[in-house]
DRENKOLZA-833028 format. One record per residue (C-alpha): residue number from 0; x, y, z. Coordinates in nm, 2 decimals, decimal comma. Each point is the difference from the previous one (the first is absolute). Example, Ala and Ser with C-alpha at 12.3 -4.5 7.8 and 13.67 -1.06 7.14 Angstrom:
BEGIN
<0; <1,23; -0,45; 0,78>>
<1; <0,14; 0,34; -0,07>>
END
This chain:
BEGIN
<0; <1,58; 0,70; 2,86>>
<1; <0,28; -0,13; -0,25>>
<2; <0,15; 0,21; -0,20>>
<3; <0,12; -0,13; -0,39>>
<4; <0,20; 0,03; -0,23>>
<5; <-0,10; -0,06; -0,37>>
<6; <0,31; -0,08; -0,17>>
<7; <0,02; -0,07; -0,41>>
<8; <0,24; -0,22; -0,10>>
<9; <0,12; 0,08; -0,35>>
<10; <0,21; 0,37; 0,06>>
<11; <0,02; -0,08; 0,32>>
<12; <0,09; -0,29; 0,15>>
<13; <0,18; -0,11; -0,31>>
<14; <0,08; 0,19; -0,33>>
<15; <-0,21; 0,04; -0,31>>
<16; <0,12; -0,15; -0,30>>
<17; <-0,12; 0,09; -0,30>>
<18; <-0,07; 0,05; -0,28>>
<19; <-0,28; -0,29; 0,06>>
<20; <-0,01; 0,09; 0,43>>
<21; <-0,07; -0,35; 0,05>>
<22; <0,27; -0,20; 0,22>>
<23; <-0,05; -0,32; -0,14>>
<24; <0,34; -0,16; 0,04>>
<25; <0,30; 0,02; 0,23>>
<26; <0,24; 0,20; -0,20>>
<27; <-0,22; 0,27; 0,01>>
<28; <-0,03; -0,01; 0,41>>
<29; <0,18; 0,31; 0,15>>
<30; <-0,09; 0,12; 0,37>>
<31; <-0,07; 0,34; 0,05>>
<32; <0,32; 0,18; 0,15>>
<33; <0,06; -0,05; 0,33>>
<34; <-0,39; -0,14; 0,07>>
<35; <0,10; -0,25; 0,20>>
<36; <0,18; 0,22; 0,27>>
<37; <-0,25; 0,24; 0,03>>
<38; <-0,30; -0,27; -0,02>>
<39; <0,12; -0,21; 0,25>>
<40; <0,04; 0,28; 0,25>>
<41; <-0,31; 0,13; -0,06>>
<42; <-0,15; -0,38; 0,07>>
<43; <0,19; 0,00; 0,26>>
<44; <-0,04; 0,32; 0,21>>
<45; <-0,37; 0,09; -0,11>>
<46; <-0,36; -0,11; 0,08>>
<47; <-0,11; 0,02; -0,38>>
<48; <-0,20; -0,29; -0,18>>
<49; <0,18; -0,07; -0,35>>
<50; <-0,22; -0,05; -0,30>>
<51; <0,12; -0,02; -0,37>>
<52; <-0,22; 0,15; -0,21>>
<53; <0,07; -0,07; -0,41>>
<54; <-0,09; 0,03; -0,36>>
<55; <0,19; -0,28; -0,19>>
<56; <-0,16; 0,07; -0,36>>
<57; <-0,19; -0,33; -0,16>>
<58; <0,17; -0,23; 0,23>>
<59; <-0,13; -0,36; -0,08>>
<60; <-0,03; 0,06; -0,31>>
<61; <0,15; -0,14; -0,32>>
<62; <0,19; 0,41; 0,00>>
<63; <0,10; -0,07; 0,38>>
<64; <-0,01; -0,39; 0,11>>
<65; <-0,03; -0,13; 0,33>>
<66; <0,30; -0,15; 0,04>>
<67; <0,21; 0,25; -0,13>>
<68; <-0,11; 0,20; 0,32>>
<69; <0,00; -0,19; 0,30>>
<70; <0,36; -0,13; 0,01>>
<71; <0,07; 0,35; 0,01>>
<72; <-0,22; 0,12; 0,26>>
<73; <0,03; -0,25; 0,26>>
<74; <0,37; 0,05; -0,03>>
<75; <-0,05; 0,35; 0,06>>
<76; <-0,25; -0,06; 0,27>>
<77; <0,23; -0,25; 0,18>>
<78; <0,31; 0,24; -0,07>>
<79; <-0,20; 0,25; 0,22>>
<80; <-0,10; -0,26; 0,27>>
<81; <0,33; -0,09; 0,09>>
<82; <0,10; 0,32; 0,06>>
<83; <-0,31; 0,04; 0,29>>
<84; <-0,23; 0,15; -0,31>>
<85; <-0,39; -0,13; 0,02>>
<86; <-0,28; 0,06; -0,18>>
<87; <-0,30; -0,06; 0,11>>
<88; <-0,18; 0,05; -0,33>>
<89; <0,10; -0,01; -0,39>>
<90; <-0,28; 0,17; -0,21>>
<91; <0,08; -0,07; -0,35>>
<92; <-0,20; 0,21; -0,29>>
<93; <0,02; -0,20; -0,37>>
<94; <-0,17; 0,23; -0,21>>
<95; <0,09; 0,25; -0,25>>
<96; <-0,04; 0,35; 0,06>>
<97; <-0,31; -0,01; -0,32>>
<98; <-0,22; -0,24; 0,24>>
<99; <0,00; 0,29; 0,24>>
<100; <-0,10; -0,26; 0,24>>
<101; <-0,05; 0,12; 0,38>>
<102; <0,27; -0,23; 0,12>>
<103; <0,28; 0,19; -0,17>>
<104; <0,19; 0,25; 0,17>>
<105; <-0,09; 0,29; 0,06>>
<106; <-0,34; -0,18; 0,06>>
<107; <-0,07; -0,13; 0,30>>
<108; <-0,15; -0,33; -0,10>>
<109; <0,28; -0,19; 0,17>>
<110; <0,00; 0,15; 0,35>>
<111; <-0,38; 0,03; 0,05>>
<112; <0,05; -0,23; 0,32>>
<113; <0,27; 0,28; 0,15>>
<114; <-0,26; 0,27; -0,02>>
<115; <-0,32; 0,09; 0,27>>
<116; <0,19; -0,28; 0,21>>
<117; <0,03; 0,12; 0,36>>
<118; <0,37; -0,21; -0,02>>
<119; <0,13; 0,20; -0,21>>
<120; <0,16; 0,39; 0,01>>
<121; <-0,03; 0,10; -0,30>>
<122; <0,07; 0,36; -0,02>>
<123; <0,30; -0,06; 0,15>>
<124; <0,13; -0,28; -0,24>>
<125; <0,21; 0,02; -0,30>>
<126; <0,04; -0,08; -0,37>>
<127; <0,30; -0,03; -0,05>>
<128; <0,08; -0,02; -0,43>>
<129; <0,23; 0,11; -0,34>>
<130; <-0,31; 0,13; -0,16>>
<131; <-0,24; 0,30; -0,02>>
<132; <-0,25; -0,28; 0,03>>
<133; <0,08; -0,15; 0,35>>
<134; <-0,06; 0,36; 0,13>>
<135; <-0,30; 0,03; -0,18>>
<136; <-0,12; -0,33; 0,19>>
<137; <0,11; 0,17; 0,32>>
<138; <-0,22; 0,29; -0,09>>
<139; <-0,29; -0,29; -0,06>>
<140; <0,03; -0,15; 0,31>>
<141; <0,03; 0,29; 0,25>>
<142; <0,38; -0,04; 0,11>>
<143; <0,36; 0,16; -0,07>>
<144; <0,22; -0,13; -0,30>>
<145; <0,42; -0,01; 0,00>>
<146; <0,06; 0,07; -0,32>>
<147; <0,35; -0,18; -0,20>>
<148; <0,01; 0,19; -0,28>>
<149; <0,08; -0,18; -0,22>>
<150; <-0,26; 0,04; -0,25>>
<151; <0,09; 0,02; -0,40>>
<152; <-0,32; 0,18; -0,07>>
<153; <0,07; 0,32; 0,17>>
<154; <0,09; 0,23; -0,27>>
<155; <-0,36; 0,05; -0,14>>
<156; <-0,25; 0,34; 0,05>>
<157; <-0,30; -0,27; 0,14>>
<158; <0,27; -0,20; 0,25>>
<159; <0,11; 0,35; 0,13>>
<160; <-0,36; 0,10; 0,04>>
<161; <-0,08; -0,34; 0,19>>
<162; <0,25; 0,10; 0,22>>
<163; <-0,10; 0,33; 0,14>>
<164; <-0,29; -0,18; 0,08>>
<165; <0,16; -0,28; 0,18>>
<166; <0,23; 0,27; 0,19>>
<167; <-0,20; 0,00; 0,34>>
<168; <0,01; -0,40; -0,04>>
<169; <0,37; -0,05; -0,02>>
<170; <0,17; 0,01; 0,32>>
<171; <0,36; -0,11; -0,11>>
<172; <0,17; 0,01; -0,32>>
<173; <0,31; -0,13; -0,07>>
<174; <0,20; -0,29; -0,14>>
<175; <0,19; -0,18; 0,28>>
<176; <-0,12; -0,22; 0,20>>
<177; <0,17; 0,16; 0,30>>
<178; <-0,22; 0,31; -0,03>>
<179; <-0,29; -0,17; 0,05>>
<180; <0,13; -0,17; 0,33>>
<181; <0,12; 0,30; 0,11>>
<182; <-0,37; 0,12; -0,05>>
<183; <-0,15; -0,27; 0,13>>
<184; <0,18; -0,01; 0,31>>
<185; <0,09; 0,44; 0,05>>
<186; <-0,28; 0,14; -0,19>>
<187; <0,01; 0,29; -0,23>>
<188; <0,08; 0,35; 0,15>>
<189; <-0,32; 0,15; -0,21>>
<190; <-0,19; 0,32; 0,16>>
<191; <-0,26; 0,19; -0,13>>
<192; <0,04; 0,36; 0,21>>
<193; <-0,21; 0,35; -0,04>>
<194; <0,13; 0,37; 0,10>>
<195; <-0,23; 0,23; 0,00>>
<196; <-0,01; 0,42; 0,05>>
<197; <-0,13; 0,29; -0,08>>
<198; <0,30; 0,05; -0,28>>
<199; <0,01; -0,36; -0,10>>
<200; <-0,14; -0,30; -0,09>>
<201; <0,23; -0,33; 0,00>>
<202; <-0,12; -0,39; -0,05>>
<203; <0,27; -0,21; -0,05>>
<204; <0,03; -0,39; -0,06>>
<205; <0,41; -0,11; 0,08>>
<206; <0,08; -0,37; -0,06>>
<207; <0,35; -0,02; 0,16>>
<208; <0,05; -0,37; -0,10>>
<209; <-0,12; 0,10; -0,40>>
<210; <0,15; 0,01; -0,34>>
<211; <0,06; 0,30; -0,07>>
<212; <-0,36; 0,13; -0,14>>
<213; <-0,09; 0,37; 0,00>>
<214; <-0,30; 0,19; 0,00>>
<215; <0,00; 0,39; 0,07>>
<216; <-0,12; 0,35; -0,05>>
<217; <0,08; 0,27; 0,23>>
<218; <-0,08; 0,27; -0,28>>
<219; <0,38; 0,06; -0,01>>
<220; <0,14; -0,23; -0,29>>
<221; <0,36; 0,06; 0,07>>
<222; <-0,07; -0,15; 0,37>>
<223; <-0,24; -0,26; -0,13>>
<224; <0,32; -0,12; -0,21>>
<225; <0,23; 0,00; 0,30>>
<226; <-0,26; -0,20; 0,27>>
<227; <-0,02; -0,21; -0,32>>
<228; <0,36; -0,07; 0,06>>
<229; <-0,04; -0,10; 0,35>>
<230; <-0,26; -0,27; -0,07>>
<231; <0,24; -0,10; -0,32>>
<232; <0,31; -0,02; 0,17>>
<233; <-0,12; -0,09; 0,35>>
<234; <-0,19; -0,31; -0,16>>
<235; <-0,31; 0,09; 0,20>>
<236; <-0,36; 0,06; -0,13>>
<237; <-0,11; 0,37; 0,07>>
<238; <-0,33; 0,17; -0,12>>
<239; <0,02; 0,40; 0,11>>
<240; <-0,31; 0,25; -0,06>>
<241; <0,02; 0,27; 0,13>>
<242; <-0,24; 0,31; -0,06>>
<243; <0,18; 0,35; 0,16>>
<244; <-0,02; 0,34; 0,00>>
<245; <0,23; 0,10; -0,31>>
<246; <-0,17; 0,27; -0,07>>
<247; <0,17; 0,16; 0,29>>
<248; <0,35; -0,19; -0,07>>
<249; <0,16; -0,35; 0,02>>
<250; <0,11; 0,02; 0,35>>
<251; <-0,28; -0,14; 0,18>>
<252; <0,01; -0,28; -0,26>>
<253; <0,28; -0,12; 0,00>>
<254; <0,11; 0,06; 0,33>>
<255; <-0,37; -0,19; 0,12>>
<256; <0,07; -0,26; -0,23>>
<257; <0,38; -0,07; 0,20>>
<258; <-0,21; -0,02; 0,31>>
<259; <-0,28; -0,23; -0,14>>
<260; <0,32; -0,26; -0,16>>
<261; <0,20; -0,01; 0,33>>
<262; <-0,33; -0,05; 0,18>>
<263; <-0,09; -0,30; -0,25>>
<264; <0,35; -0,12; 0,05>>
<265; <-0,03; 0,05; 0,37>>
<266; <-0,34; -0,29; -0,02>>
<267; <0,14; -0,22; -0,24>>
<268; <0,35; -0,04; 0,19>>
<269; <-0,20; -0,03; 0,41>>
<270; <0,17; -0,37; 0,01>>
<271; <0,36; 0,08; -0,09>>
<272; <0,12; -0,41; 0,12>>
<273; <0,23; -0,13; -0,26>>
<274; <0,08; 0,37; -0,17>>
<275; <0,30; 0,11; -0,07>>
<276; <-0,08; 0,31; 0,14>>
<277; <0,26; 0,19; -0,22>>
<278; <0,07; 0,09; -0,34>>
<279; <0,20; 0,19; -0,24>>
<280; <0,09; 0,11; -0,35>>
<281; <0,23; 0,17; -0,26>>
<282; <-0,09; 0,05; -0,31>>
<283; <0,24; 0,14; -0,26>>
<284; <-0,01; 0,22; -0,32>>
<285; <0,08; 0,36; -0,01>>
<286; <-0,24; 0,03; 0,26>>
<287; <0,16; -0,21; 0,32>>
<288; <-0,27; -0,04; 0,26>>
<289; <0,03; -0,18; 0,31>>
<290; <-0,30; -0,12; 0,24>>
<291; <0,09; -0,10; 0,33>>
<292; <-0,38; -0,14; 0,22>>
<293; <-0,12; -0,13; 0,31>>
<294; <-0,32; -0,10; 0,11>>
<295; <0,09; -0,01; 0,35>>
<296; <-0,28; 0,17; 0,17>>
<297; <0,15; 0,37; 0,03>>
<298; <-0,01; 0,24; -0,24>>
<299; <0,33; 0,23; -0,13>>
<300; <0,11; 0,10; -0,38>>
<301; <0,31; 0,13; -0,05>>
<302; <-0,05; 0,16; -0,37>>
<303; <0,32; 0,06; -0,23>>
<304; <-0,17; 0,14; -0,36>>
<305; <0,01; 0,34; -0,17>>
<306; <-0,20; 0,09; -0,29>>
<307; <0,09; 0,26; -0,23>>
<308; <-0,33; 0,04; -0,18>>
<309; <-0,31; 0,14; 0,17>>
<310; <-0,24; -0,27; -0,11>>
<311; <0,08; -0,36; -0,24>>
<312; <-0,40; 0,01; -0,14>>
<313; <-0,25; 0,12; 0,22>>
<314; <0,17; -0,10; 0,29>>
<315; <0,22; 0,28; 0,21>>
<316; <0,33; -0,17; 0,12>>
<317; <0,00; 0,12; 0,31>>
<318; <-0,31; -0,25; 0,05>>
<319; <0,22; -0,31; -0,03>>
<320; <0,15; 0,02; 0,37>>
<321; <-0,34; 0,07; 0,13>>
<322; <-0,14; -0,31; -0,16>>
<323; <0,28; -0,19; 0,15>>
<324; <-0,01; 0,18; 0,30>>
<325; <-0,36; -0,07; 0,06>>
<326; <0,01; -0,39; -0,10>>
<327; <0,33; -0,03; 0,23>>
<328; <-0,25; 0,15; 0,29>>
<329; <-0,32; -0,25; -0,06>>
<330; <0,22; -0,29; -0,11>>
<331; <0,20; 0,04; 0,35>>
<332; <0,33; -0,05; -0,15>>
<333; <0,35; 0,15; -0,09>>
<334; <0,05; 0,13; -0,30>>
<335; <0,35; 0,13; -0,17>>
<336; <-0,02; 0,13; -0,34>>
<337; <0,31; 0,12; -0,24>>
<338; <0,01; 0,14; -0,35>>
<339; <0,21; 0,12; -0,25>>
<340; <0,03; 0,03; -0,40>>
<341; <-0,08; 0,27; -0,23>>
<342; <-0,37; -0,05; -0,16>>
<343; <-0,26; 0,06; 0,24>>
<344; <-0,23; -0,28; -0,11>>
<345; <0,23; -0,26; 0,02>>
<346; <0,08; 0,08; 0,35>>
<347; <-0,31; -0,01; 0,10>>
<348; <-0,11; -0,28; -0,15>>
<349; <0,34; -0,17; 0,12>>
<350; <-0,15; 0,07; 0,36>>
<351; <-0,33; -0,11; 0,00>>
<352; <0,17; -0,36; -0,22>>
<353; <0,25; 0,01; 0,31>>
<354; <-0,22; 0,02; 0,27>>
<355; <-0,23; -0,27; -0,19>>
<356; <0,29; -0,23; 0,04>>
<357; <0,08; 0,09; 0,35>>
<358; <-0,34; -0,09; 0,11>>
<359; <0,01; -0,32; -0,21>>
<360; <0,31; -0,11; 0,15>>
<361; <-0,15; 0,09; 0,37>>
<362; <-0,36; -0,16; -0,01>>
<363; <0,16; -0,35; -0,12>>
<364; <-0,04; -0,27; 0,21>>
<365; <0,02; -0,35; 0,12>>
<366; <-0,23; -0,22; 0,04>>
<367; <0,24; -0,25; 0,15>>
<368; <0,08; 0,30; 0,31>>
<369; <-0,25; 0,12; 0,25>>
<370; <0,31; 0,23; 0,11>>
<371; <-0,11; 0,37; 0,07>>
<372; <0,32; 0,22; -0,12>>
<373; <0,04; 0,19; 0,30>>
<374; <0,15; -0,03; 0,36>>
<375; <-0,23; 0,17; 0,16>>
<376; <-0,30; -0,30; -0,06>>
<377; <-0,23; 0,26; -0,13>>
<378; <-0,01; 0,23; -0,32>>
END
């Protein structure tokens, strides 16, 4: 079955212009940064059917004439075929978003022929697009979209509410075309792992490869803020409920929750090809923190930090190097860990922003390198 990718062409394969969005003349012709790189690879190296999917506003009409558009497009369709780029469809919408005619994205009116057609995977086929509306037409027609967000709109209560719906849909957000062949060809590290026991209850969704979006209750705000530095910092996706036993204390909590994280990391990072394996980080202010990790399959922390408050919130500071301790045992990997300064918040919230970075800097990798960052061949 052949797999597809839905590609618009506006945003993506070349730049808007506005304020009219209509590329009716050469001057305003500007190629998406660095689209031709990364498309031709991607032509290149992958079994995926191209299709251009489109709305190009009132086009043959007196607003948008004919001949304004063509010239354009088969210069921008022939740009791409000499660089190995084919399409083996152009689906072009000309209505206006009042007609709400069924061939306008996100309806489906265009691709009816891609859909109940045993040719075709489509679950496992993209839209890839600038606008909230291409991933709404990857929500219509049962596949993934890569989003480049580039959208004007995104500032409004009603776009922010489309797009907690569209969550699940989108699979890749970003704005460089060498994301989304790093995607295409490595995947996203994305896990969705459960801890359960008698003292606790975890479920958490990590998104390695994300943007930095977080989502969390533990029933201790003061560690909800820090994990919410993690995802921040880290520029990973991370939603974190846990229910515990705090009526007793906060030690099953948090140290469960250090367990459940490095266990998450543990899935997400099973193919470590093209890592770098190793990271590190030193933040300054008053509170100098340094972060020293390895995800090299054996566990160690060496723990440098004193506190000389009981507790910062609810949470007892002697709980921080169990939480570290526990994710260096489930993650499998080395972890060194340094403080000092003078205000107890600000070194430990220069930690958890250190160790983010560390782990950024460690789970990066190359999609050009199917290198494994060890001697031994195994890790």
């Amino acid at each position: 079955m052949k797999r597809i990718l839905f590609i618009d062409r506006d945003g993506t394969l070349i730049n808007e212009a506005p304020p009219t969005y209509q590329i009716d003349s050469f001057d305003k012709l500007e190629f998406y940064p660095y689209m031709f790189e990364y498309m031709g690879m991607i032509a290149r190296e992958f079994d995926y059917e191209l299709v251009i999917v489109t709305n190009q506003d009132q086009l043959g009409t007196a607003a948008f004439p004919e001949d304004t558009f063509w010239p354009v497009q088969q210069f921008v369709m022939k740009s791409l075929g000499n660089e190995g780029v084919r399409f083996s469809a152009v689906h072009i919408d000309r209505s206006v978003p009042a007609d709400n005619a069924p061939t306008r994205k996100p309806g489906i009116g265009m691709l009816t022929s891609y859909l109940d057609n045993e040719a075709y995977d489509i679950p496992n086929s993209y839209v890839i697009g600038d606008r909230i509306t291409d991933v709404q037409l990857a929500k219509n027609l049962g596949c993934k979209a890569i989003w480049l967000n580039n959208d004007p709109s995104l500032g409004g209560a009603e776009v922010k509410d489309t797009r907690r719906d569209l969550e699940e849909v989108v699979a890749l957000e970003t704005t460089e075309w060498g994301k989304i062949y790093e995607f295409l060809k490595l995947g996203l590290r994305r896990v969705v792992h459960e801890r359960n026991t008698s003292e606790t209850q975890i479920l958490i969704d990590l998104n390695i490869d994300g943007s930095g979006k977080a989502n969390i209750i533990t029933g201790l705000g003061f560690f909800d803020h820090m994990l919410e530095q993690i995802a921040r910092h880290g520029k990973m996706n991370l939603t974190l409920r846990v229910n515990g036993d705090l009526h007793i204390d906060e030690h099953h909590t948090i140290e469960d929750t250090g367990l459940a994280l490095g266990e998450a990391f543990g899935k997400a990072l099973a193919d470590k090809r093209g890592m770098e394996r190793y990271g590190f980080a030193l933040p300054m202010d008053e509170a100098d923190a340094k972060v020293l990790i390895d995800f090299g399959g054996r566990n160690w922390i060496v723990w440098n930090a004193d506190f000389k408050r009981e507790a910062v919130g609810e949470m007892p500071t002697e709980m921080f190097f169990h939480f570290f301790k526990s994710f260096s045992d489930a993650a499998k990997c080395n972890l060194n860990i340094e403080c000092h300064g003078e205000n107890e918040h600000h070194k430990i919230e220069a930690i958890f922003k250190a160790f983010a970075k560390a782990i950024r800097m460690a789970v990066k990798r190359d999609p050009f390198s199917n290198y494994l960052p060890s001697t031994k061949g195994v890790l």
